[in-house]
Backbone as numpy.savetxt, mean C-alpha at the origin, in Angstrom:
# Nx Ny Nz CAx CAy CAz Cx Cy Cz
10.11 -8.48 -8.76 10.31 -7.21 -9.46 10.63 -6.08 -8.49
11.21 -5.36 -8.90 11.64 -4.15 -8.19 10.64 -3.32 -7.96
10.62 -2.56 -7.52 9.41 -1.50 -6.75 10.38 -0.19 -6.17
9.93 0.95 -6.74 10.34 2.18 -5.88 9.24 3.00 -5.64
9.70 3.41 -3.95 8.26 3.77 -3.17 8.83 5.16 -2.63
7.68 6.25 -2.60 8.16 7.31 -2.47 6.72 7.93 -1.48
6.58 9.06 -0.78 5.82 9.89 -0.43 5.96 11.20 -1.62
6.83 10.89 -2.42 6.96 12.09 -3.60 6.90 11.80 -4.47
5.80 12.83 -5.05 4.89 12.15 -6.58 5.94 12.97 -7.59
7.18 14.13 -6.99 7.79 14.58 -8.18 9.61 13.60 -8.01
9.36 12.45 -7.26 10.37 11.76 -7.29 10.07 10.44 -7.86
9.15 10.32 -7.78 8.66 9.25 -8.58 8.67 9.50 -10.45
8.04 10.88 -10.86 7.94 11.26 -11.79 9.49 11.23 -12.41
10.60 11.39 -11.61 11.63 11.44 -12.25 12.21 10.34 -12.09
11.65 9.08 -11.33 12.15 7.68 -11.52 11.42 7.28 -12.77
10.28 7.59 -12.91 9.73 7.07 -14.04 10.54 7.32 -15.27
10.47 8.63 -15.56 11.72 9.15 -16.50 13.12 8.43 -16.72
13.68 7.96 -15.57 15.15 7.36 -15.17 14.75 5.97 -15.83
13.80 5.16 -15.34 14.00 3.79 -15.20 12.31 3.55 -15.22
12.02 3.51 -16.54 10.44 3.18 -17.13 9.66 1.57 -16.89
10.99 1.33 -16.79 10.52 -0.38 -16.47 10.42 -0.65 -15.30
10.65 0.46 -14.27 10.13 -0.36 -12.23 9.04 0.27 -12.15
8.54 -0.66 -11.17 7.02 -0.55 -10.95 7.22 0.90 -10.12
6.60 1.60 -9.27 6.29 3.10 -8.58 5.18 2.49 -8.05
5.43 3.08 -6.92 4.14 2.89 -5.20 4.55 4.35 -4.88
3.04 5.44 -5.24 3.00 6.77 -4.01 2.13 5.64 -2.94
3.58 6.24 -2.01 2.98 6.33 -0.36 1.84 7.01 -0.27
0.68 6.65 0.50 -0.22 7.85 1.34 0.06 7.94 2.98
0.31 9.04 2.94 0.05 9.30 4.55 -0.87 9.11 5.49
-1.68 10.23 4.73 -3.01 10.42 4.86 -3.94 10.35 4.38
-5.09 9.97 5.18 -6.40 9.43 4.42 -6.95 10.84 3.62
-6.60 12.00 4.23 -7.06 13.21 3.60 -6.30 13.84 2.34
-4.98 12.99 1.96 -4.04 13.49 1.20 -4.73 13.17 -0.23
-5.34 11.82 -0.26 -5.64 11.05 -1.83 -7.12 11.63 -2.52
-7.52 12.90 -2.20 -8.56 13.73 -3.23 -7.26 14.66 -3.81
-6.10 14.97 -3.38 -5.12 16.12 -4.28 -4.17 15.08 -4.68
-3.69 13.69 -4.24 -3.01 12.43 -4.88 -3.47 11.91 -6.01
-4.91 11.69 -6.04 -5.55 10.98 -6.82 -5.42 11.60 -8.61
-5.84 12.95 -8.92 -5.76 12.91 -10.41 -4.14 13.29 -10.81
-3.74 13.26 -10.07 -2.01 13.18 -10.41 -1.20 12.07 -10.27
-1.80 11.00 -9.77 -0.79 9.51 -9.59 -1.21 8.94 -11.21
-0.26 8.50 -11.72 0.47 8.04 -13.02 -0.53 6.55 -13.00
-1.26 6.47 -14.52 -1.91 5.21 -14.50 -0.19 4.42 -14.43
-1.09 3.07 -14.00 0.15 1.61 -13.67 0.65 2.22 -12.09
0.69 3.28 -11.70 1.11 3.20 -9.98 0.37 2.27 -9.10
0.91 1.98 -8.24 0.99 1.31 -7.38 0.22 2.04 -6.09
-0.41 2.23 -5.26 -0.96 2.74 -4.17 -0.34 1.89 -2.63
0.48 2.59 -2.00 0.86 2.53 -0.67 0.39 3.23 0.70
-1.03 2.84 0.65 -1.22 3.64 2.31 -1.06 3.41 3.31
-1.21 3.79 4.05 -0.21 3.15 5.46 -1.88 2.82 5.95
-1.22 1.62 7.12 -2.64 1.12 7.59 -3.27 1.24 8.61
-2.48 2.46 9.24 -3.08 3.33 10.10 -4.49 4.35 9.30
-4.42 4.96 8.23 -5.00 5.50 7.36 -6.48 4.70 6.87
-6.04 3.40 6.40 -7.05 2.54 6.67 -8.13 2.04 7.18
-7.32 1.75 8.53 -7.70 1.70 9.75 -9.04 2.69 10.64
-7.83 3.80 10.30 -9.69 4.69 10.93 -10.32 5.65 9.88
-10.33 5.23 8.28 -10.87 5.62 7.62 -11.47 4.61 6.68
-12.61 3.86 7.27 -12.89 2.68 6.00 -13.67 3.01 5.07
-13.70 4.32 5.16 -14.21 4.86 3.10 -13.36 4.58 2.53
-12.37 5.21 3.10 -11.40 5.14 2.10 -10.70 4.43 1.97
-10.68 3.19 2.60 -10.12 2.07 2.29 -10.70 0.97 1.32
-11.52 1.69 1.15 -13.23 0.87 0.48 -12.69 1.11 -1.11
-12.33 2.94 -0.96 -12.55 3.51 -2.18 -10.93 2.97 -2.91
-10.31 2.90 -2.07 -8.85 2.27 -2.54 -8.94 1.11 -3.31
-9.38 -0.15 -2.65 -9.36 -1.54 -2.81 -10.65 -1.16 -4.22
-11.39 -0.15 -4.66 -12.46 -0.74 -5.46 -11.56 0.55 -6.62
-10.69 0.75 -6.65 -9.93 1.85 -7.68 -9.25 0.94 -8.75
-9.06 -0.64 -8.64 -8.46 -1.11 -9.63 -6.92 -1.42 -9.42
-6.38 -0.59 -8.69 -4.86 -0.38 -8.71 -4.55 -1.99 -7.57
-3.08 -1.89 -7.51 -2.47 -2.60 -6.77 -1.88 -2.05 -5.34
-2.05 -2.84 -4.16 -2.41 -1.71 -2.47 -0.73 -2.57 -2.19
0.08 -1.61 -1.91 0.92 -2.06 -1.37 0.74 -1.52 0.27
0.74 -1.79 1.66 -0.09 -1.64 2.54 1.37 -1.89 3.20
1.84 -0.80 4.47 2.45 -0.33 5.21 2.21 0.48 6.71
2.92 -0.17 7.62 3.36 -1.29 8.17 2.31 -2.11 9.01
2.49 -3.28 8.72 1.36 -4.06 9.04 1.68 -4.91 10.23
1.96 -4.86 11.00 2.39 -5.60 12.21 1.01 -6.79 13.34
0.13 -6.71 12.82 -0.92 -7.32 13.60 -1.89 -7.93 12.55
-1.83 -9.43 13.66 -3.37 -10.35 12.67 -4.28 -9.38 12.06
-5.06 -8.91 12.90 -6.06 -7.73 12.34 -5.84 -6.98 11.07
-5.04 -6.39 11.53 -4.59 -5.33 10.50 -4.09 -6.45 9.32
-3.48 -7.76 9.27 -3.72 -8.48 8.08 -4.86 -8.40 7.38
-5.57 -8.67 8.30 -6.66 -9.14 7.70 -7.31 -8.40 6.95
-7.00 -7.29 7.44 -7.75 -6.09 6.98 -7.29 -5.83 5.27
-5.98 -5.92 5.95 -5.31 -5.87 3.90 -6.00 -7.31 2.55
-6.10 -8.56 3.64 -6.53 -9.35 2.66 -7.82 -9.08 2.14
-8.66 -8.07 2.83 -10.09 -8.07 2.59 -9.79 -6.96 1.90
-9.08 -6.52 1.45 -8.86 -5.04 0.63 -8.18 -5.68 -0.57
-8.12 -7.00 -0.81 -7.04 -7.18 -1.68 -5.74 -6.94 -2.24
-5.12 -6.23 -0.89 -3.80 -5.62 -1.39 -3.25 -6.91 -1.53
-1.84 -6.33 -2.81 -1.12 -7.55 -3.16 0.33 -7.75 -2.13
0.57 -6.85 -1.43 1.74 -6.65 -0.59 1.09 -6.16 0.57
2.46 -6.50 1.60 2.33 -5.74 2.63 3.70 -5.72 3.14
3.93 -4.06 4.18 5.33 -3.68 4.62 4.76 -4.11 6.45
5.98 -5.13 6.36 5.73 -5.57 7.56 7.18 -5.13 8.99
7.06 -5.24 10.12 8.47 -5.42 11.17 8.25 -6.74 11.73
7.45 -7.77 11.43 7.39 -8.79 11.83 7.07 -9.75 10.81
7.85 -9.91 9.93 7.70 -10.77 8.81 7.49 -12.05 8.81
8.24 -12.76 10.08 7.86 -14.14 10.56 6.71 -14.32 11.29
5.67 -13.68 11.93 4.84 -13.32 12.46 4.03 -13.27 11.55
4.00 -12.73 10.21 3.30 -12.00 9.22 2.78 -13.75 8.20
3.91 -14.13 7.89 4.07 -15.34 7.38 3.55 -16.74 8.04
3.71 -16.49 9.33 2.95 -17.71 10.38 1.24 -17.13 10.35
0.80 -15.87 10.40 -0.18 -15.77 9.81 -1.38 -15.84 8.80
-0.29 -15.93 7.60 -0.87 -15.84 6.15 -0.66 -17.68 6.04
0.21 -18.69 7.06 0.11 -20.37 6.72 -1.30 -20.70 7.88
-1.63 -19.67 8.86 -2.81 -19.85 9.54 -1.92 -21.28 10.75
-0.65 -20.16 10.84 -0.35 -21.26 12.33 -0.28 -19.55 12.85
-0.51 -19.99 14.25 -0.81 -18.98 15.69 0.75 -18.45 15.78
0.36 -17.17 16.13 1.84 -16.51 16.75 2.17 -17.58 18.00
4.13 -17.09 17.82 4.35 -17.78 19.09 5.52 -17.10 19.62
């Protein structure tokens, strides 16, 4: 399925409008952005935080993964930081090493 991903909740709002049937992922930047994100993201969105954000904020990575929604998780380049998404249950991840990413998730070793 298609997916359109934005850092803009009033570009999204007008994809929604355009084209009701693709899924929508707001980006988060920041771990400090999603208390003024949060009562304005559209039930059925998608949640995209980057996993730097994650990373050195595990409230709020806590509070993400236990919100119900679906974590699309960006850019994920390291075992760790996999791992980190599988324990968050995100259903995606934005990777630069996709073969890397994939030799990971079959549990054969980088090479």
């Amino acid at each position: 399925p298609v997916r359109v991903m934005s850092f803009s909740y009033v570009a999204l709002q007008r994809m929604q409008r355009l084209a009701p049937r693709l899924r929508l992922v707001m980006l988060i930047d920041k771990a400090r952005h999603w208390p003024v994100l949060k009562p304005v993201v559209e039930d059925g969105w998608i949640l995209g935080p980057g996993i730097e954000a994650l990373t050195k904020h595990p409230k709020f990575a806590q509070k993400l993964a236990r919100g119900g929604r679906d974590l699309h998780v960006w850019t994920v380049n390291t075992e760790e930081q996999l791992d980190l998404c599988l324990s968050l249950g995100a259903t995606a991840v934005i990777t630069d090493r996709p073969e890397s990413v994939l030799g990971w998730l079959d549990g054969v070793p980088a090479g």
